[in-house]
N, C-alpha and C positions, 0 to 999 in steps of 0.2 A: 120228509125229503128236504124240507128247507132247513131241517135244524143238522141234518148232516150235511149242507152243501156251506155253512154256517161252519160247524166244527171244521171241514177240511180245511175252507178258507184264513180262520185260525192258525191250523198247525201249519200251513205255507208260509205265512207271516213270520211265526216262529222261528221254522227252519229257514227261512231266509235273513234272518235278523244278523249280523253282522257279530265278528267276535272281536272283541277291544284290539285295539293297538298292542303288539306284544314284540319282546324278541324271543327268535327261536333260533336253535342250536342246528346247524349243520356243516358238513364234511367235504374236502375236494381230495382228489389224489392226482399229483403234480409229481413225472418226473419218481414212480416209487415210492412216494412218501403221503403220508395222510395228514392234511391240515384240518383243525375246527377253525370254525370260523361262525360270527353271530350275523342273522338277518333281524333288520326291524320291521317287522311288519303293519302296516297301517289299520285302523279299522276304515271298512267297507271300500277295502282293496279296487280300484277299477280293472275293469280287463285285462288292459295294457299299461299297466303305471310306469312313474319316470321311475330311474334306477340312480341314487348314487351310492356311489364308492369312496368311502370314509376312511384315510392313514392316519392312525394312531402317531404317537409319539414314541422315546426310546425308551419311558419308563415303562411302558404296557405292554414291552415285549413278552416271550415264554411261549408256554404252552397247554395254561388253564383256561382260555376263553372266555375268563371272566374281566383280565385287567382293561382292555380295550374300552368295557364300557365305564371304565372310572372316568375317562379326561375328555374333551370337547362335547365332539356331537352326542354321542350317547346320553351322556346327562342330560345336556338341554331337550332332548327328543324324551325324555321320561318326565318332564316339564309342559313337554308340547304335542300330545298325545295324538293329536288335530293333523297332525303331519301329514302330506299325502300321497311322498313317495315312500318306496322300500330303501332301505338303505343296508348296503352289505358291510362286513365290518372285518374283515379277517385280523389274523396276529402273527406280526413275524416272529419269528423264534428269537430265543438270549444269543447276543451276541452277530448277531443280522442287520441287516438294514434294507429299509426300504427302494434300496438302489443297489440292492445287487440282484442281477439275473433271475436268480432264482427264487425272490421275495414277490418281485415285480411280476412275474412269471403267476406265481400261486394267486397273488391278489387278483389278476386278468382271469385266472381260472374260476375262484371263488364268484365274479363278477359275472362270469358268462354260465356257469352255472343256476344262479339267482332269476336270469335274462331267463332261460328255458325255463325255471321253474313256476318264474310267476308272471311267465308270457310278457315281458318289458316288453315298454316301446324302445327300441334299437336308434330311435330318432331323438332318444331324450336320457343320454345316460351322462350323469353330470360326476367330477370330481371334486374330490376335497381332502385336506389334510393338512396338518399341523406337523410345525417342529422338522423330527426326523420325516413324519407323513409328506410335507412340504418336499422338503427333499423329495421324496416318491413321487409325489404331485407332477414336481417337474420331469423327472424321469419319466413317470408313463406318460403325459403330455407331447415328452418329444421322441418317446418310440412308438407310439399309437396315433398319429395325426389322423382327424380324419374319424377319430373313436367318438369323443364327448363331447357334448353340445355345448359346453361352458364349465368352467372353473373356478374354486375359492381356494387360494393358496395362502397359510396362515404359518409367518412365520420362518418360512423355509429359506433353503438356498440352491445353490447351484455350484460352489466348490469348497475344497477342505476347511475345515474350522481350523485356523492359526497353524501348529505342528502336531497336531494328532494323528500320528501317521498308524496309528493300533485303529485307527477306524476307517471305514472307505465306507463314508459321509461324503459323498459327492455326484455330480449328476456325472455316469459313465457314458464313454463314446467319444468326447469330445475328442476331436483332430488336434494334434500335436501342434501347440503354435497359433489355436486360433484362440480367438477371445470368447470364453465358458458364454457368457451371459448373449450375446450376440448369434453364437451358434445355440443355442436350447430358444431362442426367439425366434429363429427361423426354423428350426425343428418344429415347435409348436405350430405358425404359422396364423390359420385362420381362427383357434381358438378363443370366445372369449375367456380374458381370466381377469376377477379380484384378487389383488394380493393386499393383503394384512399385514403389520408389523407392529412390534409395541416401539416405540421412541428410545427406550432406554437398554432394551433388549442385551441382557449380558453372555446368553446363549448362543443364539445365533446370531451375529451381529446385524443390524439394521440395515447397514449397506449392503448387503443380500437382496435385500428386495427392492430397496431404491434402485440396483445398478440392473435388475432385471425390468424392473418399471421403466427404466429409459432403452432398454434394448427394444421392447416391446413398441413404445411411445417413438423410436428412430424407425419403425417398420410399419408407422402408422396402425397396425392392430388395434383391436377394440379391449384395451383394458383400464381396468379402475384400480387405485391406491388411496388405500386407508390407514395414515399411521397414528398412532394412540399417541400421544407426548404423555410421560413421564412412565409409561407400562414395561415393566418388564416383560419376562419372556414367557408370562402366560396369559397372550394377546387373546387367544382362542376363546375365553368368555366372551368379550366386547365384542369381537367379531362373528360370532352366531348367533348375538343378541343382538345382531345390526337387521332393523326393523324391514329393512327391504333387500335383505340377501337372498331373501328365496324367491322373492317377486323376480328381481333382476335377473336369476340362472332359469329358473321357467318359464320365462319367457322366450331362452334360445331352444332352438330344435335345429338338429344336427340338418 
């Protein structure tokens, strides 16, 4: 009796033993269409884990669900295994952007999907993104007030890059006549956010985030700025490699 109360207590050990850190592939359908999109999954998942949601860049766009995990988070999360939220990762399609309707739309979907499936806490779903993601950033930011507990904005902006009129790279909504950076601050509101920039940034220019950093800072909100001097415009290492980013976003609860 005691050698099988022995074995059982084994095999529960066992079967409860945790499965590594991994990501895993899954699917939303938005509007008719079917997006993949990658979840990281933590080892030894809690009940209710914090959730973020992770905007790629414009190079990782398409529709293989592999490029996403080439550039910021991803990589460093396969570094940092130890991680101990889920983090959802979708990919907008070639020729998309993080800021139009229907990107924004699918990533909220992919996100709220994730939320039911690995039972988030709803009090702890944080943002992040790079680049074109930044753009996103801002965009779901200030059509979701009220969503995420906190924010890391890397790199991004809030209006057209120079005369690139083939791209509609910009935070949409703004009222005709009001000032972009001013109006997406008070959209955002009570969020807090980090915003990132490299100093030398020939992509997306610097004063993007300065000019939102003082929008922010004129509305008294709780935000932080971090500019690299001499970085170009792939801030995104230094900034998820900043020793207390995750301390600083988990500590907000929505």
């Amino acid at each position: 009796m005691l050698r099988t109360l022995a074995f059982l207590t084994a095999m529960t050990a066992v079967g409860a033993s945790a499965a590594p850190a991994q990501f895993v592939e899954r699917s939303v359908d938005v509007a008719g269409r079917t997006y993949r999109y990658q979840v990281f999954v933590p080892a030894d998942i809690t009940p209710h884990p914090a959730m973020v949601l992770f905007l790629h860049g414009s190079g990782e766009r398409g529709n293989d669900n592999l490029k996403p995990l080439s550039q910021g988070l991803p990589p460093w999360l396969k570094q940092h295994t130890d991680f101990s939220a889920v983090v959802v990762i979708p990919q907008a399609p070639d020729n998309t952007e993080w800021t139009d309707k229907a990107d924004a739309d699918m990533a909220m979907a992919a996100l709220e999907k994730s939320v039911m499936e690995f039972h988030g806490d709803r009090k702890r779903l944080y943002l992040t993104g790079l680049s074109m993601g930044g753009y996103g950033s801002w965009q779901l930011a200030a059509d979701h007030p009220g969503t995420f507990a906190a924010a890391a904005i890397i790199c991004g902006g809030v209006t057209q890059l120079g005369d690139d009129e083939d791209r509609q790279l910009f935070v949409q909504g703004v009222p005709t006549g009001s000032d972009p950076f001013a109006w997406v601050a008070q959209k955002v509101g009570a969020l807090p956010v980090w915003i990132f920039h490299g100093g030398d940034d020939n992509v997306v220019p610097t004063e993007q985030s300065r000019k939102m950093h003082a929008a922010l800072v004129a509305r008294k909100a709780e935000v932080k700025y971090t500019e690299f001097p001499g970085v170009n415009h792939g801030s995104w290492q230094k900034a998820y490699a900043t020793p207390t980013l995750w301390d600083w976003m988990f500590a907000h609860h929505r």
